[in-house]
Structures are given as C-alpha cells and as structure tokens.
C-alpha positions in Angstrom: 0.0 0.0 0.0 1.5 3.3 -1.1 2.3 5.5 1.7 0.2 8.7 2.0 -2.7 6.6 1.0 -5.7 8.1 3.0 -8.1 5.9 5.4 -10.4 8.6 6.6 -11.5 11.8 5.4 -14.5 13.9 7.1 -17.2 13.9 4.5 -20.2 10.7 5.2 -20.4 8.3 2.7 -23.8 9.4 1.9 -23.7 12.8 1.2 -25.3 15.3 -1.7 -21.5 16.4 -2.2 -20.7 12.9 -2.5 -23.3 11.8 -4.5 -23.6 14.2 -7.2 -21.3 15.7 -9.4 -22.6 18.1 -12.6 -25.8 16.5 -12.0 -24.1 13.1 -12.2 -25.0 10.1 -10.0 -21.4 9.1 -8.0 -22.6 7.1 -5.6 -24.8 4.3 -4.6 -27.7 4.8 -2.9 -27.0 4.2 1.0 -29.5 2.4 3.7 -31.0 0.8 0.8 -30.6 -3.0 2.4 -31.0 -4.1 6.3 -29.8 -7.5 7.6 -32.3 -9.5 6.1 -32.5 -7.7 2.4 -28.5 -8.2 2.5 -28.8 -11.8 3.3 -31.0 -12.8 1.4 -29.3 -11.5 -2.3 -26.1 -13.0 -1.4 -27.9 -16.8 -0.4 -29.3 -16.1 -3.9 -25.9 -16.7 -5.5 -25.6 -20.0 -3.9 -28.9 -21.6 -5.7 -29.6 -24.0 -3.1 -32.1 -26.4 -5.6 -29.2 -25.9 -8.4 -26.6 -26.7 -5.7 -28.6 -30.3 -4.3 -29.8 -31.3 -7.6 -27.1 -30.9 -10.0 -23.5 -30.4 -7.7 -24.2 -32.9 -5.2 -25.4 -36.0 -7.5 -22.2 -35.2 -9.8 -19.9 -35.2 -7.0 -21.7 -38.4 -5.3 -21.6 -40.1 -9.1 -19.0 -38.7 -11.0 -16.8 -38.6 -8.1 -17.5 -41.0 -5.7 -16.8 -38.9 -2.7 -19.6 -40.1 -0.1 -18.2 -37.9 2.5 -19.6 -35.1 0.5 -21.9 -33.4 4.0 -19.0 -33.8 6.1 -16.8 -31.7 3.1 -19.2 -28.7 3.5 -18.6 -29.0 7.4 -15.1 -28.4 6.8 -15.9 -26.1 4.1 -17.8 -24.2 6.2 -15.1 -24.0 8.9 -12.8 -22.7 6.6 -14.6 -20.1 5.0 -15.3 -18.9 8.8 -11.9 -18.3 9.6 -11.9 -16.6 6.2 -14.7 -14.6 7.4 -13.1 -13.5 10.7 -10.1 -11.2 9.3 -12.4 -10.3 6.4 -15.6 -8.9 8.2 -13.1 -7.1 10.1 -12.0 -5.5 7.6 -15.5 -4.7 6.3 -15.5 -2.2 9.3 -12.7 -0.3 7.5 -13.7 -0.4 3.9 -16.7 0.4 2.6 -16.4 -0.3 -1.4 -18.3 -1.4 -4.0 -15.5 -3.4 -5.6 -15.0 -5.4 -2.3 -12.3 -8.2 -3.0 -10.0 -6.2 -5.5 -10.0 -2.8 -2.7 -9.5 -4.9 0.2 -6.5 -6.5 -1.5 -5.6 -2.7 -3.0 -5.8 -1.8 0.7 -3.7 -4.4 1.9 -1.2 -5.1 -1.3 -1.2 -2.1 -3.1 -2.6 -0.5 -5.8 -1.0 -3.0 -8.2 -2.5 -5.7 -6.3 -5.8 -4.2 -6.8 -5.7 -3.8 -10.4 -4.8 -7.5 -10.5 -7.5 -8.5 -8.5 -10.2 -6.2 -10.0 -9.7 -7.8 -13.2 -9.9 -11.4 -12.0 -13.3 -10.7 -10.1 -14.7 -9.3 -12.7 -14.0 -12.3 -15.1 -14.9 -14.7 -11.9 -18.2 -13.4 -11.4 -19.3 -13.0 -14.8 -18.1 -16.5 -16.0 -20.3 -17.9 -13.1 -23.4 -15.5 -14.0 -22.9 -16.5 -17.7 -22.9 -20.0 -17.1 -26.2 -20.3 -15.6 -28.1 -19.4 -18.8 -26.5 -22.7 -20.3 -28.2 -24.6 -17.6 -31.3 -22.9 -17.6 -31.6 -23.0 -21.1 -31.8 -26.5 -21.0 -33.6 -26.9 -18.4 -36.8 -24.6 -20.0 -35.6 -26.5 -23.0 -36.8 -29.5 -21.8 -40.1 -28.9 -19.7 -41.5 -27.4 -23.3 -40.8 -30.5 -23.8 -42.7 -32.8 -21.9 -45.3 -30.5 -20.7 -46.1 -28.1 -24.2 -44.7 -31.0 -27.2 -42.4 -27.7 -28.3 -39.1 -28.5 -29.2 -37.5 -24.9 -28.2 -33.4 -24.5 -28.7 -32.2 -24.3 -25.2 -30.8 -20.6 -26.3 -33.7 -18.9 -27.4 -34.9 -18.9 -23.4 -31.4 -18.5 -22.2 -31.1 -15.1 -24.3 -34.7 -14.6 -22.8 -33.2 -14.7 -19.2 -30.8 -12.6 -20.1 -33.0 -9.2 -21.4 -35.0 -9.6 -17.9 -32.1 -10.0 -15.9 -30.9 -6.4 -17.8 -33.7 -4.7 -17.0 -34.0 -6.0 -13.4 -30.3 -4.6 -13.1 -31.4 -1.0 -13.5 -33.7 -1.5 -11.2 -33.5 -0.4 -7.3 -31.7 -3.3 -5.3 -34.2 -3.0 -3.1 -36.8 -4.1 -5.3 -34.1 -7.2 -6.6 -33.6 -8.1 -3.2 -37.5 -8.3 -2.5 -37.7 -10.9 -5.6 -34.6 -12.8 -4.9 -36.0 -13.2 -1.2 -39.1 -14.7 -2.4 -37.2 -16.9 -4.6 -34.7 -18.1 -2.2 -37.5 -18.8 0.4 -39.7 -20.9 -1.7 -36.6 -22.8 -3.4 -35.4 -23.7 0.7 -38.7 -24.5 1.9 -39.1 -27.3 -0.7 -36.0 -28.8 -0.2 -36.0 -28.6 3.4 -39.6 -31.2 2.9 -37.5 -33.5 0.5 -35.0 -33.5 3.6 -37.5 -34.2 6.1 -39.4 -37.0 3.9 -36.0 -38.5 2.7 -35.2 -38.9 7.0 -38.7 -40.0 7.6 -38.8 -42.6 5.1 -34.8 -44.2 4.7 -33.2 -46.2 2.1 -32.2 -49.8 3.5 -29.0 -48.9 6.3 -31.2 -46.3 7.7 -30.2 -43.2 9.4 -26.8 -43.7 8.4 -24.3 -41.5 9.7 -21.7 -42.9 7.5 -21.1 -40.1 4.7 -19.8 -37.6 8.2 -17.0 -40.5 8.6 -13.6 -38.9 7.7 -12.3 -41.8 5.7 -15.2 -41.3 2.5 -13.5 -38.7 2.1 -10.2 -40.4 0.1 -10.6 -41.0 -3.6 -8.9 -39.4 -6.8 -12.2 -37.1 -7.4 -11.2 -35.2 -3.9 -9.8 -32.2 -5.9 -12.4 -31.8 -8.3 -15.4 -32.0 -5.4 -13.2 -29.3 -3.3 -14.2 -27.1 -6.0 -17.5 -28.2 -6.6 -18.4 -27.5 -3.0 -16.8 -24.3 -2.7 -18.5 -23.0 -5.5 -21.9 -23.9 -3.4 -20.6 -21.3 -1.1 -19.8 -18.3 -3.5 -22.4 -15.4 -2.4 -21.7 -15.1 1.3 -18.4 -13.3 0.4 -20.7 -10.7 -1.9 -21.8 -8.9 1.7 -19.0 -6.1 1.3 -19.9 -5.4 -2.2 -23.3 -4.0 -1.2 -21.7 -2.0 1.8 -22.4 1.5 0.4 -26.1 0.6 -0.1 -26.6 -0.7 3.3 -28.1 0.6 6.8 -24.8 0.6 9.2 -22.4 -1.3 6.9 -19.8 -1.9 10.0 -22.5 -3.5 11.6 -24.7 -5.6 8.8 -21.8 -6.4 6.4 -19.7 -8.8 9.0 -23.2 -10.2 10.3 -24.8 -11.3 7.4 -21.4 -13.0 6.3 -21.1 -15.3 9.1 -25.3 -16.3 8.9 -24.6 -17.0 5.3 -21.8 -19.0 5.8 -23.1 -21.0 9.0 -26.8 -21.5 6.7 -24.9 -22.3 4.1 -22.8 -25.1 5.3 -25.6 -26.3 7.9 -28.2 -25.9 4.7 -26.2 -28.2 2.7 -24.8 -30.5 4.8 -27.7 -31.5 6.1 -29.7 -32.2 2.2 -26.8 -33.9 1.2 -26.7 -36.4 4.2 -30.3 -36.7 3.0 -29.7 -37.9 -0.1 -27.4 -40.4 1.5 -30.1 -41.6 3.6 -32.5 -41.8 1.0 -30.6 -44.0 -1.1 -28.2 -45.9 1.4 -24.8 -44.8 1.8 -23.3 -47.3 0.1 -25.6 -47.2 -2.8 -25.4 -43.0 -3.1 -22.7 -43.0 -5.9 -24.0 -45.9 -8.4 -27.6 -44.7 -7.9 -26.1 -40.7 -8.6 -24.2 -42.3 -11.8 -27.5 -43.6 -12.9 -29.9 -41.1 -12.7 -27.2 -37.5 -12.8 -29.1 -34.7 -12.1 -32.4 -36.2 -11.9 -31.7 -38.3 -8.7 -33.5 -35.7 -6.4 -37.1 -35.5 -8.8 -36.3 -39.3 -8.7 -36.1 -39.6 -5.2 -39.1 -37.0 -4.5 -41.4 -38.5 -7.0 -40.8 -41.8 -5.2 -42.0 -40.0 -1.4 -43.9 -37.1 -2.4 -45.5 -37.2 -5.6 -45.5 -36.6 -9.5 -47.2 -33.0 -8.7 -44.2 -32.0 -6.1 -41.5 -33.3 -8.1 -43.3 -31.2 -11.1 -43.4 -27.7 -8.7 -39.5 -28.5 -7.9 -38.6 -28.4 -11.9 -40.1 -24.8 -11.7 -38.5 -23.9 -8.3 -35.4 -24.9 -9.8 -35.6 -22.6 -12.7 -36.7 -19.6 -9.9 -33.5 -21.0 -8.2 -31.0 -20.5 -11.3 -32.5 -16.9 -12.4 -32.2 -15.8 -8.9 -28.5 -16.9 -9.0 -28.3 -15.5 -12.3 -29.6 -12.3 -10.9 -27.6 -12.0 -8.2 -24.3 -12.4 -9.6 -25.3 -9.9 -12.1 -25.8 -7.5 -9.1 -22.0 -7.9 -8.3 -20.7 -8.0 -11.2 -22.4 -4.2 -12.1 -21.2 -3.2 -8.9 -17.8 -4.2 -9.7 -17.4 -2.2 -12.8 -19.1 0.6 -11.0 -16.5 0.6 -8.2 -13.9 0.1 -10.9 -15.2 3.3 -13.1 -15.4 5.5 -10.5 -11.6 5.2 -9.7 -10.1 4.8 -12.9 -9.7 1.0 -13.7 -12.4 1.3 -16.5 -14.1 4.3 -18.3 -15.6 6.8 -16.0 -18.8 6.0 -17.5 -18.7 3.0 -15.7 -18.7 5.1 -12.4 -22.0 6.8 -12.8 -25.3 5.5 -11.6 -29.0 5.6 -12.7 -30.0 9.0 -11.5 -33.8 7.6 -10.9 -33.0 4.4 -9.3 -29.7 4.7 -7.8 -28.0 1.4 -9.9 -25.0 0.8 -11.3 -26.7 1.2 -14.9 -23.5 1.0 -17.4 -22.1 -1.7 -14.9 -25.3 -3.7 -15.6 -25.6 -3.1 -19.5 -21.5 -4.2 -19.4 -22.8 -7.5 -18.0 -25.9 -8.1 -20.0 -23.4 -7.1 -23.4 -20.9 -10.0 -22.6 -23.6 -12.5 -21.5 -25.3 -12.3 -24.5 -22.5 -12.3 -26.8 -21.1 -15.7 -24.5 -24.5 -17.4 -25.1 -24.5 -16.3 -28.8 -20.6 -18.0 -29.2 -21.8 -21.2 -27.5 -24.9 -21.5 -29.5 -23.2 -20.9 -32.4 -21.2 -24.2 -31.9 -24.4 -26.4 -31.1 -24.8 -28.6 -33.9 -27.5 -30.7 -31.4 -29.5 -28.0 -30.0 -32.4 -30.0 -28.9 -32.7 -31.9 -26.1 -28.9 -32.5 -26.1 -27.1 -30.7 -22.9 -23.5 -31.1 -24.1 -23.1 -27.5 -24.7 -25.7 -25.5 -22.6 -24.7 -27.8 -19.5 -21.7 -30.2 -19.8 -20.2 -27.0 -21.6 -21.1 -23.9 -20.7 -22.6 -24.1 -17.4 -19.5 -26.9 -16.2 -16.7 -24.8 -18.1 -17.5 -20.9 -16.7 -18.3 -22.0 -13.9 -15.3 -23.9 -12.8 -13.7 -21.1 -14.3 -15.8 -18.6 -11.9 -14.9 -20.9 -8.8 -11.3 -21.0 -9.4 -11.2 -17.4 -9.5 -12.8 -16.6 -6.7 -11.0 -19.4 -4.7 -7.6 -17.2 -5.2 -9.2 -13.9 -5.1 -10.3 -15.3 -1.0 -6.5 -16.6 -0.5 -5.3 -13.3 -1.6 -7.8 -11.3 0.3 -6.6 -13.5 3.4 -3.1 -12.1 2.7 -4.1 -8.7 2.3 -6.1 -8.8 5.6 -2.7 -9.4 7.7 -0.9 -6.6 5.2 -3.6 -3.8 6.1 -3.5 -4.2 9.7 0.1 -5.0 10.0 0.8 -1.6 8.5 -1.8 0.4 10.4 -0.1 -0.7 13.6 -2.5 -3.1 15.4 -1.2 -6.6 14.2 -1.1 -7.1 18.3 -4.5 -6.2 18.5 -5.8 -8.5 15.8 -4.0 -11.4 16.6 -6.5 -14.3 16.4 -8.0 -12.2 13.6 -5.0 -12.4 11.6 -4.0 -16.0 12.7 -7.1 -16.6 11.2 -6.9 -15.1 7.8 -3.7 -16.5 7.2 -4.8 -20.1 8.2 -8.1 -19.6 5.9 -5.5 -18.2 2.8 -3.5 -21.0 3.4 -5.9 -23.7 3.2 -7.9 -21.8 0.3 -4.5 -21.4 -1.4 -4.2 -25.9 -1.0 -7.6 -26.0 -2.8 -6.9 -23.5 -5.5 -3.8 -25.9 -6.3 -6.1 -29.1 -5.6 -8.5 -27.7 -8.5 -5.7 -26.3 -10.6 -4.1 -29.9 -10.9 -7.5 -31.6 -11.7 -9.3 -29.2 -13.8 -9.6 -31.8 -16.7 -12.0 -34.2 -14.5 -13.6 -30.8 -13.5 -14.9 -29.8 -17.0 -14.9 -33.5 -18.6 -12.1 -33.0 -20.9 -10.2 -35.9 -21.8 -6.3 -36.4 -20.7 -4.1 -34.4 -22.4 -7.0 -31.5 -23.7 -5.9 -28.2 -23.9 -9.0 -27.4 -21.9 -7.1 -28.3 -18.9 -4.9 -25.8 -19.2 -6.8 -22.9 -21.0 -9.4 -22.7 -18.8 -7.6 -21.9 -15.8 -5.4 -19.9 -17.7 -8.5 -17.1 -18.2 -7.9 -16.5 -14.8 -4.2 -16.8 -15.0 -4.6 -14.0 -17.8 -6.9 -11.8 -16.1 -4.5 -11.3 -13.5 -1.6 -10.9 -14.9 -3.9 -8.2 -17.4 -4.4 -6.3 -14.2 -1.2 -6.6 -12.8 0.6 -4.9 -15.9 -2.1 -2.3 -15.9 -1.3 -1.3 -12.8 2.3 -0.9 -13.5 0.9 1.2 -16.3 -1.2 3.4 -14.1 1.5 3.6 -11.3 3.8 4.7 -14.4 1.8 7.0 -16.8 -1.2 7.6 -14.4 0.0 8.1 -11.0 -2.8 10.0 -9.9 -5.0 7.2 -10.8 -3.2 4.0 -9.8 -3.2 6.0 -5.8 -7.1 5.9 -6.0 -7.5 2.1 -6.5 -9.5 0.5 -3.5 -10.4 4.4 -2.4 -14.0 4.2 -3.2 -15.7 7.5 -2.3 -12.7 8.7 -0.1 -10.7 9.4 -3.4 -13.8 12.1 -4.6 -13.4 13.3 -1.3 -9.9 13.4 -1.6 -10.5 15.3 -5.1 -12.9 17.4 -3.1 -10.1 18.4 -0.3 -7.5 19.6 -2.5 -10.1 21.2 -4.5 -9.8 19.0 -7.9 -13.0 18.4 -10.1 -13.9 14.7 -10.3 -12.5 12.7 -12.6 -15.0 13.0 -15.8 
C-alpha cells in the first residue's frame, strides 16, 4: 500500500456532495438494504435447488466422494476463519469493488488492479454459465409439458434481457424478488429433507457419509471445487456496503449467517440424499440417474405434482442466482469506473434508481454475446445438454470458482498486510492467525483444483481445456497486474485511487480538484 494513501477523510459516505457531481449520479444509494434484504441477495448466489440437484449428484456419481456433507462442514469451517479477518476489515472499507479494494488496501494499488480484473471475469463466468443450464432446463419442460421442441438458447437469451432490465432497477426491489425466490426454493427442499429422513433407504439413518475416511478417492480435488463453489455469495456482503443501513455492523453479520446457513443448509440435504438412497448405494444410484436423482427420489416419497413444482422452483432458483451475480458484477465495474480501472462511464449511476446502470448493461453485453458464441457451436441444439450444460454451465463456472478461490486466498493475505501496517497486528491477533490459516488452506484448494481441472470440466487427458481454462484467470490477472504498472507509471494520480472508493472524490474534493470525468 502506497504511503500517504488516505483511510479517513471527514465527508459521510452518503452525502449530496458525495453523491452528485454536474448532475451526475457518484454514488450508490445508501441504507437501501437491512440485515435481512442483505442476506437474502447473497444466499441467492448459492442456488440452493441448483446446488442439491445438479452439484451434489455429480460429485456423489462422477466422483464418488460419499463424504460429501462432512466436506461442506469443513468447508464451512474454513470459509469462517476466512470470514473473521475479512468482516473485520468490512468495518474499515466500505467499497463497491470489495475483493479487489481490500487486496488494494492491503497489497497495493497493483494488487488491486490485479485482482479487479480477476473478479470481474470470476463473477461473470459464473453468471454466464447459468443461462446454459437454464436453457436447457426450460428446453426441456417445453418439452414434456407443451410437445415444443425450443433450442435451449432462445430462453437462455430470454433470461438474459430480464435480468438487464432487473439490473437497473433499485436493489431493493431485486432483493424483495430474490427473497421470495430463495424462500420458496429452501422450503421445498427442506420437505425432501424431512421426507427423505422419515422414510430411509435400506442402512437407515446412516451416519456414514460424516465419517472422515469417505472422504479419500482421486475425485477429492475436483469435489473441493464443486463445494466451494456452493458457497460463492456469502463473500458478496462487502460489495453492497455502500447501499446498506450501518455497513460496520450488517456487512460482517450477514457474512457469518450465510456462511453458517450455508454449510448447515447443505450439509444436512446432502446427508439426505445419502439416507434416502443408502450410503453405500449413493454414488451408483447418482451415476444412474445425474441430475435427476433428487425429482427421482421425491417423485418416489412425495409425488408426480411436487416433483413437477420442484422443476419450476429450480428454474426460480437458477434466475435468482443469475440475478444475483449480475448485481455484483455491475457493482464491480461501477467501483472500478469510479476510480479509474475502466471508463468513468462506468462510475455513474442511474440518476432515478440509484444502480450501477452501465455496470449492468456491461454484464448483459458479454452474456449475450457468450451465449451467442456457444450457440453458435451447437450442432444438437435440442434436447442435447453437451453444450448449454456439460459445456457452458461446467466450463464458466469452474472457471468462476477458481477465481474466486484465489481472489479469497489473496484477500486473506491482504487482511494481515492492512493491519500490520496500520499498527494493530497485536490487536488483531486471532483475527489475523485466522486469515492466514483460511489463505492458506484456500490457497491448497486452488492448487487441488488447478491440478485436476480436466475431471472438473470432462475433458479428456491431455485436452488443452485443462490448461486454458484456468489460464482465463491466469490472464486476467496478470492483465491487471501490468495495468497497474501502467497506471503507477503514466497515471499516478490514478493508480493512488485504486480501493479508495468514495474517499478518493473526497480526496478530489479536499485539494479542490473536479472529479474525474
């Protein structure tokens, strides 16, 4: 971190002065969210139907890890001692770009042009890959329920216009339809829980998939970062710190209940599954049946007309996903317009509803033109999920998870960097014993997923998928590395704003400087 880099300035966050410049929108709108608005848009992103119908039967079948519930307990840990140094520095930093100005706080400008770059590929690889997924999935209920054979892109590049125009809407109003969402899609799979437990497969009430040794296998790597991918959301909190009622307070709270719901959430369906189907039967049954084993298994206990409401909760599930990462990603390039990292366009809001409007028409551009490329290559558009699914949804996805698997090990770094150099290391000892345990084990499963990424997108030994796909990442951040060397050099005034947020207009405001335009 450069010295001379501010941390305070007197001006509140929310102010006129702050907020407007020529007329101009600066700012996000504040106490926009509470605690429960907040937690509910980042659950959203983890999809909990998506997450127990299609991740846990692949890593039951595909994987054969049985252990799978007693993973997202460890999970779970770990992303709670990620969470400790992190909400604390949530208390300090209030930015819209969250990962890449924590790390800008902590490593330096540089850092943060690095890590700007690689959320903002991570996030939008994940939100793109949804629409493959549900594309398919709408493909295929026209199917059975209408006789309409529909390509699987003509509703994916449906989803994508709404989720636009819901973007320049107030997040208020998105949070209000994600929390429905999110509501119905757990209450329905909270019932499959409680009738898989009340009517078991033939061991029981098996507590064998929570014994540490169903954990071994070759597939471990590969289910690391299928599980940790069920987690990505709870981490979002600091993005929407500007819009929210006390952000020191909310920010940190709401990321340890979505951590603790999320792990708790899907530990328990998964064990469910286990019990429904027998522990030692879980991964040939999950083989069999893929993504249908939980409609299997709930048509068998609860009905055709349940099983038929969970095919539409799942598509709810997916958009709000899809609608939620959009949200982060518009509020990425927002943060990243306003100080410098992309056009100052980017940095302006909707003057009537307070969003990050260019942000959100960046995100609907690339999504369309991704879902355009993929459909483009799909010479079995009907009924066949080898692109919308085994393709698009497996490949950005991974991609997504892999990204934001290092951007959380580098963030754990940063964490001990920020308060190391603001003098209260002592102070924050557990905190920062913590973080550095978190980065460390984050760091193992970014290496774990690395090494295995051909199992992780089905590409065969030796594909140049194995290597390519990471390598997005891999060139994102090196991308924002050398721009920040380019800023520092031709820009300096620029590269010393990265991870500022609204204390570089302050700044601007102080020495009497007009905004940057």
């Amino acid at each position: 971190m450069a010295t001379g880099r501010p941390t305070t300035l007197g001006t509140p966050p929310g102010s006129a002065e702050i907020r407007t410049y020529k007329g101009q929108e600066r700012a996000l709108r504040a106490d926009r969210l509470g605690t429960a608005g907040l937690l509910l848009s980042v659950l959203a992103a983890s999809a909990p139907l998506m997450v127990v119908a299609g991740v846990m039967p692949t890593t039951f079948g595909v994987m054969g890890i049985v252990g799978q519930p007693l993973l997202f307990v460890i999970l779970g840990i770990v992303l709670a001692l990620f969470g400790v140094g992190y909400a604390e520095m949530s208390r300090h930093v209030h930015n819209a770009g969250a990962f890449y100005a924590y790390i800008a706080r902590g490593l330096g400008p540089t850092a943060g042009a690095g890590a700007s770059l690689v959320a903002l590929v991570a996030y939008s690889a994940m939100q793109v890959g949804v629409y493959g997924i549900l594309g398919f999935e709408v493909s295929g209920l026209f199917a059975t329920y209408l006789k309409i054979d529909l390509v699987w892109w003509v509703p994916a590049l449906a989803a994508v216009a709404v989720t636009g125009a819901l973007g320049w809407l107030k997040i208020d109003l998105n949070a209000r339809v994600l929390g429905v969402l999110l509501l119905i899609e757990c209450a329905l799979v909270v019932v499959f829980d409680a009738a898989a437990l009340a009517d078991p497969g033939p061991q029981g009430l098996s507590l064998h998939a929570f014994d540490p040794a169903t954990l071994g296998g070759a597939g471990l790597g590969t289910a690391l970062c299928f599980c940790i991918a069920a987690f990505v959301g709870f981490e979002q909190s600091p993005v929407y710190a500007e819009e929210t009622s006390k952000p020191h307070i909310v920010v940190s709270r709401v990321m340890f209940l979505a951590v603790g719901f999320v792990a708790l959430f899907f530990a328990l369906s998964a064990w469910a599954l286990t019990v429904a189907t027998g522990p030692a039967e879980v991964v040939k049954t999950a083989a069999e049946a893929g993504p249908g084993l939980l409609f299997q298994l709930t048509e068998e206990r609860l009905g055709a007309t349940f099983t038929d409401v969970l095919h539409v909760l799942f598509l709810t599930g997916m958009f709000a996903a899809m609608l939620s990462f959009h949200n982060v990603v518009a509020r990425y390039a927002f943060a990243m317009g306003r100080e410098g990292l992309l056009p100052a366009a980017f940095g302006r809001t909707n003057p009537g509803t307070g969003a990050p409007a260019t942000g959100s028409l960046l995100q609907t551009a690339v999504a369309t033109l991704v879902v355009l490329a993929f459909a483009v290559t799909d010479d079995k558009p009907n009924g066949d999920p080898t692109v919308p699914v085994l393709h698009l949804f497996t490949w950005m996805g991974s991609v997504g998870a892999l990204g934001v698997t290092l951007l959380m090990a580098a963030a754990s770094v940063a964490v001990i960097a920020f308060f190391v150099r603001r003098g209260t290391a002592a102070a924050q000892l557990w905190r920062l014993l913590a973080a550095g345990a978190a980065g460390l084990a984050l760091l193992g499963i970014a290496a774990y997923t690395v090494k295995d990424f051909g199992v992780l997108v089905g590409a065969g030994e030796g594909s140049v998928l194995s290597w390519v796909l990471p390598g997005i990442i891999g060139a994102a951040a090196v991308g924002g590395l050398l721009y920040g060397l380019v800023l520092r050099s031709r820009k300096p005034e620029v590269h010393a704003r990265i991870g500022l947020g609204n204390e570089a207009f302050r700044l601007d405001q102080a020495a009497g400087a007009a905004p940057r335009d």
